[in-house]
C-alpha positions in Angstrom: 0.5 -17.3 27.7 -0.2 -14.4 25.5 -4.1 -13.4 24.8 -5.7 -10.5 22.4 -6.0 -8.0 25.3 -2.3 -8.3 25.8 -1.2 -6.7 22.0 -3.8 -3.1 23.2 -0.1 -1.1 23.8 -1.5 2.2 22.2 -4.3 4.3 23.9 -4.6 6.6 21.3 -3.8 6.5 17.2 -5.0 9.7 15.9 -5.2 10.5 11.9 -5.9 14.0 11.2 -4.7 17.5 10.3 -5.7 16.5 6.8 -4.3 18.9 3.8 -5.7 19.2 0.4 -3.9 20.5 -2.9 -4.3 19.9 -6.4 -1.8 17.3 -6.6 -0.8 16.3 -2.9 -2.7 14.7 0.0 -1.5 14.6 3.5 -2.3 14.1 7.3 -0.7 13.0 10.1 -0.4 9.7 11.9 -0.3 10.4 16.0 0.3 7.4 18.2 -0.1 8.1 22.1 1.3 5.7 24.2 0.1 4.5 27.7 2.3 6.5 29.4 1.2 9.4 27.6 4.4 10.4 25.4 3.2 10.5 21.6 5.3 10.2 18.5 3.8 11.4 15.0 4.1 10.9 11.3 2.8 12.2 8.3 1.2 10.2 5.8 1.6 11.6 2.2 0.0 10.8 -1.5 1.6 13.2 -4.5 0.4 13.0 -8.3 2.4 13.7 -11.6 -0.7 16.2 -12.5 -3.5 18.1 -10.7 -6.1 15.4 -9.7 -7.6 17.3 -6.6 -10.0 20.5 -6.4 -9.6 21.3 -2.7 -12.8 23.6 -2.6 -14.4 20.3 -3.7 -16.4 18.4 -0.4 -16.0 14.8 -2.7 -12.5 15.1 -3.3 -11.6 16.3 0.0 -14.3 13.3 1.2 -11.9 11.1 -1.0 -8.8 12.6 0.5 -10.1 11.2 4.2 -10.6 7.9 2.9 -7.2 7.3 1.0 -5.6 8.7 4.6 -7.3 6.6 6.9 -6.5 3.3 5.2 -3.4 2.4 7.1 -4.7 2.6 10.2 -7.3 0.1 9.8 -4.3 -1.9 10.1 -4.2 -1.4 14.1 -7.9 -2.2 15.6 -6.1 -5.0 17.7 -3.6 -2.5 18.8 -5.2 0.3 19.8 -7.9 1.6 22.6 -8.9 3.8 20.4 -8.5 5.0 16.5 -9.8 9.1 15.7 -10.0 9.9 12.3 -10.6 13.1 11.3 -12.2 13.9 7.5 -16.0 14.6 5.9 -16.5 10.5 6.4 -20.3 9.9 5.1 -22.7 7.0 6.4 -21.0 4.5 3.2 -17.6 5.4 4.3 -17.7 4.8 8.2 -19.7 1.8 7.4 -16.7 0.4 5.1 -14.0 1.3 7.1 -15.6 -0.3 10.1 -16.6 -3.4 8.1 -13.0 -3.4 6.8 -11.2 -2.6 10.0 -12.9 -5.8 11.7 -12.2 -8.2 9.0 -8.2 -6.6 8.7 -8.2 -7.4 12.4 -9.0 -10.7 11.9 -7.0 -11.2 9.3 -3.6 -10.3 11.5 -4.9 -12.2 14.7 -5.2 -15.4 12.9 -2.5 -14.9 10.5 0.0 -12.9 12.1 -0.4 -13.5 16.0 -1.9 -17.2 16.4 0.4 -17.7 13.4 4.5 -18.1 14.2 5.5 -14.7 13.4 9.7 -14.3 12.8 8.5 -10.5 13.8 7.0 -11.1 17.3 9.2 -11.2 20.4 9.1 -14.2 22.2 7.5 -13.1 25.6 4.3 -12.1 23.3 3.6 -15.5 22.0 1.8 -17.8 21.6 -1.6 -16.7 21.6 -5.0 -18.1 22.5 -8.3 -16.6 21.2 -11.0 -19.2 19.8 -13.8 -17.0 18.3 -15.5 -13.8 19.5 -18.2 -11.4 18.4 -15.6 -9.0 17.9 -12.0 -9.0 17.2 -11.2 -5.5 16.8 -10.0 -3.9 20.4 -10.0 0.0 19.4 -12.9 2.2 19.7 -13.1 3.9 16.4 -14.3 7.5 16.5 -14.9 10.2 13.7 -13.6 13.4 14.4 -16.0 15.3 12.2 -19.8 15.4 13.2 -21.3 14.7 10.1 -24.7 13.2 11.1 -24.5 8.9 10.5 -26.9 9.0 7.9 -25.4 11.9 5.5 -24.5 10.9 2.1 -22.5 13.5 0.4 -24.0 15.7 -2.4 -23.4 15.0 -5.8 -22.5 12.1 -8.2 -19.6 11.9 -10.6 -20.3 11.5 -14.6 -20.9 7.8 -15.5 -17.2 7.1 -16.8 -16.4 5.2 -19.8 -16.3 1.4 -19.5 -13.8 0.8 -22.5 -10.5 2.3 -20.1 -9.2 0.6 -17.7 -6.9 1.9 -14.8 -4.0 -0.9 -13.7 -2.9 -0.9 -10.6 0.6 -1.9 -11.9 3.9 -2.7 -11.0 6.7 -4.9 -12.4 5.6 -8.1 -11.9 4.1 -10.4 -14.0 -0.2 -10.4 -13.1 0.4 -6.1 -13.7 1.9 -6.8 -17.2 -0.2 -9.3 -18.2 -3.4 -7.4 -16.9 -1.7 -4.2 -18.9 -1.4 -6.2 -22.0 -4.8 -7.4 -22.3 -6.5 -4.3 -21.1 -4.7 -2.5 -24.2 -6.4 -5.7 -26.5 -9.5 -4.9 -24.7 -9.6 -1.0 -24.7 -8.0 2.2 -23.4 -5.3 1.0 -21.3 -4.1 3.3 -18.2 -1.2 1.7 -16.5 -0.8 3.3 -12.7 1.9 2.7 -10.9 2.2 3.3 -7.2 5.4 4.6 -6.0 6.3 3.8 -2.7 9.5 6.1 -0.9 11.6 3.0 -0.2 13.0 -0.2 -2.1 9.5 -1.9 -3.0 9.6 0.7 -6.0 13.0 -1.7 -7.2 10.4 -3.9 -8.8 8.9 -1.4 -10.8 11.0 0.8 -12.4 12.0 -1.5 -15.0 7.9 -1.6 -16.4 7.3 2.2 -15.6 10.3 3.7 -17.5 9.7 1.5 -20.4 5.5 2.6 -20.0 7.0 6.2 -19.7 8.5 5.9 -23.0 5.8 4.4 -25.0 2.6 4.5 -23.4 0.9 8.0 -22.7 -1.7 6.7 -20.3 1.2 5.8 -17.9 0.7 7.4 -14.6 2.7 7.4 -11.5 1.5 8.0 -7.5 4.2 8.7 -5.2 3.5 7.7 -1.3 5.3 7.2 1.6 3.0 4.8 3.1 6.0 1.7 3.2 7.7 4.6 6.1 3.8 5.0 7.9 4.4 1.1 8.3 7.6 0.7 9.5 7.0 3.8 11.9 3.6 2.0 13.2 5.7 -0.8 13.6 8.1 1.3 16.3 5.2 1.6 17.9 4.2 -1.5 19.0 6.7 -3.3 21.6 6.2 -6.6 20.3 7.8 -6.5 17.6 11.0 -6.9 17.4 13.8 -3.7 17.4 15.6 -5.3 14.5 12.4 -5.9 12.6 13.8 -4.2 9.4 17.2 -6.9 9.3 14.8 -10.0 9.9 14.9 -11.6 5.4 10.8 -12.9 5.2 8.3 -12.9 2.7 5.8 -11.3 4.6 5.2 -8.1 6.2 5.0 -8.4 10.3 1.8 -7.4 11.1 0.1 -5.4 8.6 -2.7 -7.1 5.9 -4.8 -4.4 4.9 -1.9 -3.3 1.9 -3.1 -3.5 -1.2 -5.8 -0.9 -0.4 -3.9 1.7 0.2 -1.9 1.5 -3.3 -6.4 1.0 -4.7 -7.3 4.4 -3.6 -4.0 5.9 -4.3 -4.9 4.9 -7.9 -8.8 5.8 -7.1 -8.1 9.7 -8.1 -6.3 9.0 -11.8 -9.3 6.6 -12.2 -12.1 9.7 -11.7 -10.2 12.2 -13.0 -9.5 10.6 -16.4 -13.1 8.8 -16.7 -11.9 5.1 -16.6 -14.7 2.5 -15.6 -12.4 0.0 -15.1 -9.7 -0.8 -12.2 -8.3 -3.6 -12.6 -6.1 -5.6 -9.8 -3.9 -8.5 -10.8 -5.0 -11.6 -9.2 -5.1 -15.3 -10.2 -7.1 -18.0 -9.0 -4.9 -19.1 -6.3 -6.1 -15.9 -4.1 -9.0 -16.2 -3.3 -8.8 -18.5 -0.4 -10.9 -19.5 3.0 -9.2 -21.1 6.2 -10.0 -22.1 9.6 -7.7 -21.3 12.9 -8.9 -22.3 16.4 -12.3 -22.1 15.3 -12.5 -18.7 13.7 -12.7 -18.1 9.6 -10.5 -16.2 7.5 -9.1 -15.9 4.3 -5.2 -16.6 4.8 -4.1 -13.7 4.9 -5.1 -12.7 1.1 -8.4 -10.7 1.5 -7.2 -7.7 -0.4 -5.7 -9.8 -2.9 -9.6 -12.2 -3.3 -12.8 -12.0 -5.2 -14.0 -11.1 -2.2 -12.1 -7.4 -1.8 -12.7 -6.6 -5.2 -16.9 -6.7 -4.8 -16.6 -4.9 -1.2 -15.1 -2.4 -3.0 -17.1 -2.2 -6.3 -19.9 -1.9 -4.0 -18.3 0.9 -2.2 -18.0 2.9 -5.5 -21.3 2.4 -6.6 -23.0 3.5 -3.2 -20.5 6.3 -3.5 -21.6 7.3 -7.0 -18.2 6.7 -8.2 -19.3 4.1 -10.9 -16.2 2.1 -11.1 -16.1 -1.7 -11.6 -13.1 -3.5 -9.8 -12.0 -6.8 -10.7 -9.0 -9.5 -11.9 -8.8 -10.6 -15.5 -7.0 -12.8 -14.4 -9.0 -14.9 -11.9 -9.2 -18.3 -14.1 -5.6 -18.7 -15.0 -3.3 -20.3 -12.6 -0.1 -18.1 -11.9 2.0 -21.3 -14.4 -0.5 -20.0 -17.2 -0.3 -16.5 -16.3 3.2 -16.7 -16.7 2.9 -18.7 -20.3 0.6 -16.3 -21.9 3.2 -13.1 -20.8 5.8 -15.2 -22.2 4.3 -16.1 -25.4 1.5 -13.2 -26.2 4.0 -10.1 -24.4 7.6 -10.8 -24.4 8.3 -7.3 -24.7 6.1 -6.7 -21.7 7.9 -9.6 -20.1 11.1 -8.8 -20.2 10.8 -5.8 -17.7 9.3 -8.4 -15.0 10.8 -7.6 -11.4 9.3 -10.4 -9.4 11.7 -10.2 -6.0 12.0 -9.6 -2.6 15.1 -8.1 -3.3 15.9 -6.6 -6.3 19.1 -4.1 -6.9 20.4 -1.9 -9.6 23.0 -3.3 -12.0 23.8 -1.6 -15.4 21.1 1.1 -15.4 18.3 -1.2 -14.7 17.0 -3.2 -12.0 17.9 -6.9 -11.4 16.1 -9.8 -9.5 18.5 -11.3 -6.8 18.3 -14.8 -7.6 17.9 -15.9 -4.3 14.8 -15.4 -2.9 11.3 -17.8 -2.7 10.1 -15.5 -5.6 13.0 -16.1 -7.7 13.1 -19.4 -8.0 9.3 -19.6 -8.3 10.1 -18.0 -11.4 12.9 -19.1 -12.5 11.2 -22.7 -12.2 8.1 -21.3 -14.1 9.7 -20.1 -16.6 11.9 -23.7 -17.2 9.0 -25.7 -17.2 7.3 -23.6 -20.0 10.5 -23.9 -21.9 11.2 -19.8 -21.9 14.2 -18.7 -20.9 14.8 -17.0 -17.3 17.6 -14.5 -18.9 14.9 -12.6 -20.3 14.0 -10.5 -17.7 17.1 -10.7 -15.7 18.4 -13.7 -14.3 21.8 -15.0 -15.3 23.1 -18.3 -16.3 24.4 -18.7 -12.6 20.9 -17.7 -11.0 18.9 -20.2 -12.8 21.1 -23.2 -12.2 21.5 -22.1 -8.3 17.7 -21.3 -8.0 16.9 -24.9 -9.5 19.5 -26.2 -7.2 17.3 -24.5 -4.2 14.0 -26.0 -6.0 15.0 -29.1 -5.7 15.1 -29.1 -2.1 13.0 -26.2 -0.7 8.9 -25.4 -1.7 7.4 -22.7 -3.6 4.1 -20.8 -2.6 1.7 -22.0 -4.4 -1.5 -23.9 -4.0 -0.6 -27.7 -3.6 -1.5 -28.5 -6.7 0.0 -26.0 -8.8 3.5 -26.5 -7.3 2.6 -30.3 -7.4 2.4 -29.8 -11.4 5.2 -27.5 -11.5 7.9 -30.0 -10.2 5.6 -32.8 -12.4 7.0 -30.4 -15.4 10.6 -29.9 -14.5 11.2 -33.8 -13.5 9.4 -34.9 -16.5 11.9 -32.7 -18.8 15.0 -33.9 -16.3 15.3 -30.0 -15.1 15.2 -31.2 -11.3 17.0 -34.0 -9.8 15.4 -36.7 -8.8 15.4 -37.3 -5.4 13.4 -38.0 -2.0 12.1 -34.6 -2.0 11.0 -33.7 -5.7 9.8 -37.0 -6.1 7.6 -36.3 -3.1 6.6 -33.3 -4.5 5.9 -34.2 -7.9 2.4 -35.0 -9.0 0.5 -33.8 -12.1 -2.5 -31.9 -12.2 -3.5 -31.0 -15.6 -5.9 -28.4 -14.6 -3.1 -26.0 -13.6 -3.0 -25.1 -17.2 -6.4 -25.0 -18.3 -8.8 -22.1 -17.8 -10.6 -22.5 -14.1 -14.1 -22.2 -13.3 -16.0 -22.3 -10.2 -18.2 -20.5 -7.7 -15.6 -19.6 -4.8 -12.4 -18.3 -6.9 -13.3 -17.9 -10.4 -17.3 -17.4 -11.6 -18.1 -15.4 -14.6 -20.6 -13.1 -13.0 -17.7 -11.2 -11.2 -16.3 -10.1 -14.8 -18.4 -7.4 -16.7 -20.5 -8.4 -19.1 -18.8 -6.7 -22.1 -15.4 -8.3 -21.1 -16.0 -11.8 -20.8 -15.8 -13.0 -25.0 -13.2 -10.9 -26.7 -11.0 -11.9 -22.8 -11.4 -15.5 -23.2 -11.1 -15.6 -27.4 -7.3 -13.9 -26.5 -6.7 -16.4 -23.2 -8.3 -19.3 -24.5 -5.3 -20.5 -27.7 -2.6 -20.2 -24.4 -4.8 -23.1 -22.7 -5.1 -26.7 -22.9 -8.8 -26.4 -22.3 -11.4 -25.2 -19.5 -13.2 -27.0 -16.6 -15.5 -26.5 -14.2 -15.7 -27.6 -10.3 -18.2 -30.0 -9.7 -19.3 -32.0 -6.9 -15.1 -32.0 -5.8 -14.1 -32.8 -9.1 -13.1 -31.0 -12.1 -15.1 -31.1 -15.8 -14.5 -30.1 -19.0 -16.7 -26.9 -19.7 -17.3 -25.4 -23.0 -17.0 -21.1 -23.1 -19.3 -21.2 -25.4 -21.0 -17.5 -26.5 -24.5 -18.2 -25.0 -22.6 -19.0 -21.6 -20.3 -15.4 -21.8 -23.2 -13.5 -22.7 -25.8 -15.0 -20.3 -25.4 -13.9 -16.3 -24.8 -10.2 -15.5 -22.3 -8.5 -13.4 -23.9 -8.8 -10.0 -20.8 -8.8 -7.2 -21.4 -10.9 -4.4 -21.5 -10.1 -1.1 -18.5 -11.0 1.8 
């Protein structure tokens, strides 16, 4: 019987030898083993244009920080983590805050969890809850004295541009298309070295063409993971041959592509960064006793305030946050169908996508495929337009009418309501089992855990919900378990302030 103590296979995962240029970060990634044999790998960012002055103590303090953000993947793995870079008293708080909650993240998620990943002998686990989950001793290389703040604040930047974390699937476009409604619109796309790039060149060669703001970050962060993964014994040798929807171990992601962005964000004066989430993210759970958030912190309500108050304690002045946190992924996909179809049709939402004809196609096959494939029948648009051919639709409703989709219960319980009701699906034991309407999936959502106006900026809130509001079939509010109808009226948009809540 596996516990915790048995997954601490690295003495030693060292970050340092940090380089600074104008448009190129880089350090490199040690692991020592037990036995004392090490193995290294460097850990890269580049940019289109210069974004970096490397004479410049904040942007080489910012340079540390967008380094170190893998490894706070690895605090259950470790005996000890070293990071090297000018890390003030906010950033050694954060990345010690963050680096407990990432490990508990994976320990309940990915290790109490059945992992495809893990080998056999290593599972299963017991843990039950504990004052701390991370195992590693974190150290800071550099002796900066704990309570140092670095010099200097950066000018208050202009709250009418917004930087998108984008790619090519359908909460990026959508969060691209109203960001241009709502102001200056900077799409950002993060390039990773290996295939999860597939699902955005479609959206970034179109933006290249036609949008100015368009911006690209190139990192080989997806090879940092899969060489962390070598590293760890448990995990299985053919790791990289094993089809899943999920990573293997890692859960602190999406921060890493954040702070690649972070830079374009300063450097062009954007207020904004915007992360496309819906409602369904923001989620709390329970295993053997210990709290968590399924495995979706970076993608909640909850990661965007920790890091809005990050860049305010920093001086940085930028507001993070979803537009999208009130629409249900079936009515994020109606509006981008409906509002943008030219945005639209260069959605790559798949696990697997491959190059056919000069662009990029979807496979067809996959849990994401026929999410959207079945989406996209029940709102009565056709699949073909971003990809899918006659013979992928009819096999991925084939597959829908006997295998789930992720999705909150209720939102796949509506979205099999919608393709029985129009005699898309079969009916049979299992669709009729899964079919049940909820018509709340397609209204506008409002409540205190997922979706509460006070996490949207002031200033956004009425000309957002005048453009979302004709796309829904009305908003409610949770109360007392249930949901109400809710009226958006002005006084209610204008009334609360932007006040991010705590963790």
């Amino acid at each position: 019987m596996s516990v915790p103590e048995d997954f601490v296979v690295i003495d030693t995962l060292r970050v340092d030898q940090i380089i600074v240029e104008p448009k190129r970060v880089q350090a490199t990634y040690t692991a020592v083993r037990p036995d004392g044999t090490a193995s290294s790998m460097p850990m890269a960012y580049s940019y289109e244009s210069p974004v970096f002055d490397p004479a410049n103590p904040q942007d080489r303090n910012l340079a540390g920080m967008m380094l170190a953000q893998v490894a706070l993947n690895y605090g259950l793995f470790c005996k000890e983590i070293i990071l090297d870079g000018p890390f003030d008293n906010t950033d050694r708080k954060f990345i010690r805050e963050m680096m407990e909650n990432t490990s508990r993240e994976i320990l309940t998620n990915k290790l109490l969890a059945e992992n495809p990943f893990v080998r056999p002998g290593f599972k299963p686990v017991q843990a039950g809850r504990q004052k701390r989950y991370t195992r590693a001793r974190l150290i800071f290389a550099q002796a900066v004295p704990s309570k140092t703040t670095l010099p200097g604040s950066r000018p208050v930047p202009d709250y009418g541009a917004y930087a998108i974390l984008s790619s090519g699937g359908k909460d990026s476009l959508l969060s691209y298309g109203l960001a241009r409604e709502l102001g200056e619109a900077h799409p950002i796309f993060i390039n990773e070295s290996g295939r999860h790039w597939f699902t955005a060149v479609n959206a970034y060669r179109a933006f290249r063409e036609k949008e100015p703001n368009t911006g690209r970050v190139w990192t080989n962060s997806d090879r940092v993971f899969s060489w962390m993964l070598k590293q760890l014994p448990f995990i299985r040798a053919d790791f990289s041959s094993i089809r899943s929807d999920n990573y293997p171990i890692r859960l602190w992601t999406v921060a890493v592509f954040i702070f690649g962005a972070v830079p374009i964000a300063l450097k062009r004066g954007a207020g904004n960064l915007l992360i496309g989430n819906e409602y369904d993210t923001t989620v709390r759970c329970k295993t053997q006793g210990i709290g968590h958030y399924c495995g979706l912190y970076d993608q909640s309500k909850f990661f965007d305030n920790a890091l809005t108050r990050y860049y305010r304690k920093k001086g940085w002045h930028l507001k993070q946050f979803s537009l999208l946190r009130s629409l249900s992924e079936l009515l994020i996909m109606k509006i981008l169908t409906e509002r943008y179809p030219e945005l639209q049709s260069h959605q790559v939402s798949c696990h697997a996508a491959h190059e056919a004809e000069g662009r990029m196609r979807p496979c067809g096959k996959c849990e994401k495929c026929r999410r959207i494939i079945g989406m996209m029948t029940a709102l009565k648009s056709d699949p073909g337009h971003c990809g899918y051919t006659p013979q992928q639709v009819s096999e991925g409703l084939t597959q829908l009418a006997s295998n789930p989709v992720k999705q909150l219960g209720s939102d796949s319980s509506h979205l099999y309501h919608l393709l029985l009701q129009q005699g898309s699906l079969p009916v049979n034991d299992y669709t009729r089992g899964a079919a049940r309407p909820h018509p709340e999936i397609l209204k506008l959502r409002f409540d205190m855990e997922r979706s509460c106006l006070e996490d949207l900026p002031m200033p956004v809130r009425k000309p957002l919900f005048r453009i979302l509001e004709p796309y829904a079939e009305g908003c409610v509010r949770r109360e007392a378990g249930t949901w109400q109808p809710y009226e958006l009226q002005d006084m209610v948009l204008e009334q609360t302030k932007y006040t991010p809540y705590a963790i």
